[in-house]
N, C-alpha and C positions, 0 to 999 in steps of 0.2 A: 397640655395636649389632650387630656382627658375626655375634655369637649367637645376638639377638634376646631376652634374659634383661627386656631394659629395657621391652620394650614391652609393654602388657597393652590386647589388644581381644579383643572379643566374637565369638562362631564366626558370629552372624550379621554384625559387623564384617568379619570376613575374607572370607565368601562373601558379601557386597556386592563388596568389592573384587575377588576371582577372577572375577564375573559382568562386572564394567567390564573387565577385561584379555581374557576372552572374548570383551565385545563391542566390541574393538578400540575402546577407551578410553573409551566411555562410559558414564558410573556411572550407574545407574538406582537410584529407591528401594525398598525390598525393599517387598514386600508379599503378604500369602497368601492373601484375598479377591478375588475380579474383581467378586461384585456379593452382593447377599443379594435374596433372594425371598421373599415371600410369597404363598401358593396359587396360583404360576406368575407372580406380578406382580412385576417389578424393582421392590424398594426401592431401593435406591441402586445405585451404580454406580462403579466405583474404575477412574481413569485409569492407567496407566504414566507414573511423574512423575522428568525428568532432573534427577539432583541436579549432576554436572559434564559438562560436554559433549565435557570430552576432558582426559585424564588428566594424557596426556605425549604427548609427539612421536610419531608413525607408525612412526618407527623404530625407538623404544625397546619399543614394543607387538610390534612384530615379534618384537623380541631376545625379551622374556619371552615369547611362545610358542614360540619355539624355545628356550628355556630349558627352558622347564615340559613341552616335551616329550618334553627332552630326559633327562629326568627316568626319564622309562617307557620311553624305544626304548634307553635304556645307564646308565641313571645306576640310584638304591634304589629304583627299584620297575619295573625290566625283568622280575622272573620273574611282571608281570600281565599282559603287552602280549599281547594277543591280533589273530587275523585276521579280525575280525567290526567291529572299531570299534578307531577308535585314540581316545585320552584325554590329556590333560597335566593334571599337578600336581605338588607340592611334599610331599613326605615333613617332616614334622617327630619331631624326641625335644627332649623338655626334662626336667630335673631336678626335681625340685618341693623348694620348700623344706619342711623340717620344723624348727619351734622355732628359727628363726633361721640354718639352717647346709641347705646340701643333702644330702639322705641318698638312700636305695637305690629313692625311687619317685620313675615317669617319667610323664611326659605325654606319648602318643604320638599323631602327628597327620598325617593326609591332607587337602590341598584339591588341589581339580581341576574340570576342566568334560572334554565330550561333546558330543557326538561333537565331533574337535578341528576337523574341514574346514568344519563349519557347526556349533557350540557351541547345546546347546538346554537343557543341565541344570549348574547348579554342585552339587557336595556336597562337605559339610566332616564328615571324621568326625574326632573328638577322643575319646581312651582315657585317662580317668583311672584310673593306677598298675594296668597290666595285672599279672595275676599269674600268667597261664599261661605259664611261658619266656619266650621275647623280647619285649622293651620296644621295639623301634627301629619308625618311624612305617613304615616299607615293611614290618616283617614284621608291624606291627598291627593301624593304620590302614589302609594302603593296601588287603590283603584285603578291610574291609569294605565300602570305595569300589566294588574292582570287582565285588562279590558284589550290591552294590545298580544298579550300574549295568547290570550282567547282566540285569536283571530289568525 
């Protein structure tokens, strides 16, 4: 598991979980509606619903955000760190298989939240088998992260 090769979840899988660890451990369920209207009248109305109330321990919450910070102030993705907003996440590169054996395409991948002092946004970008020069998730991913976050 070291890798991560074994584990296969959904980008909206992952950015539920970077949204619980931003919100210091509590997993909320995703959702992208608040209400639907019609001619100005609420038809319905969608709750924020807790799916786990707390992850892991206080201190291990802690550790992963100064992990995942630590990611952008020195670790693969320091050349986004900007003086307008600081951000944490996780650079990924994976292999992808082809026919049974791994060959020359990657999966390159960014998760993170924002602003880091009070978290209001998670994004997950995933680059399947870039093909302009570099594959690694800080020289792929991670750009698109902060070009959307910029914004």
């Amino acid at each position: 598991m070291s890798v991560g090769y074994e584990l296969l979840i959904t980008p909206l899988q992952l950015a539920t979980f970077y949204n619980a660890v931003a919100n210091d451990g509590v997993m909320m369920k995703p959702y992208l509606v608040e209400e639907t209207q019609q001619h100005g009248k609420t038809l319905q109305k969608f709750e924020p619903v807790v799916l786990n109330e707390k992850l892991c321990s206080s201190k291990t919450i802690d550790q992963l955000h100064q992990c995942l910070l630590a990611v952008v102030d020195s670790g693969t993705a320091k050349h986004l760190k900007n003086d307008y907003y600081k951000f944490a996440g996780k650079t990924g590169t994976a292999q992808l298989l082809e026919n049974g054996v791994y060959g020359h395409n990657y999966l390159s991948s960014f998760a993170g939240y924002f602003p880091y002092d009070n978290p209001k946004y998670t994004i997950v970008i995933i680059i399947n088998s870039p093909s302009n020069g570099p594959f690694y998730g800080g020289a792929v991913a991670a750009p698109a992260f902060r070009e959307i976050a910029d914004k």
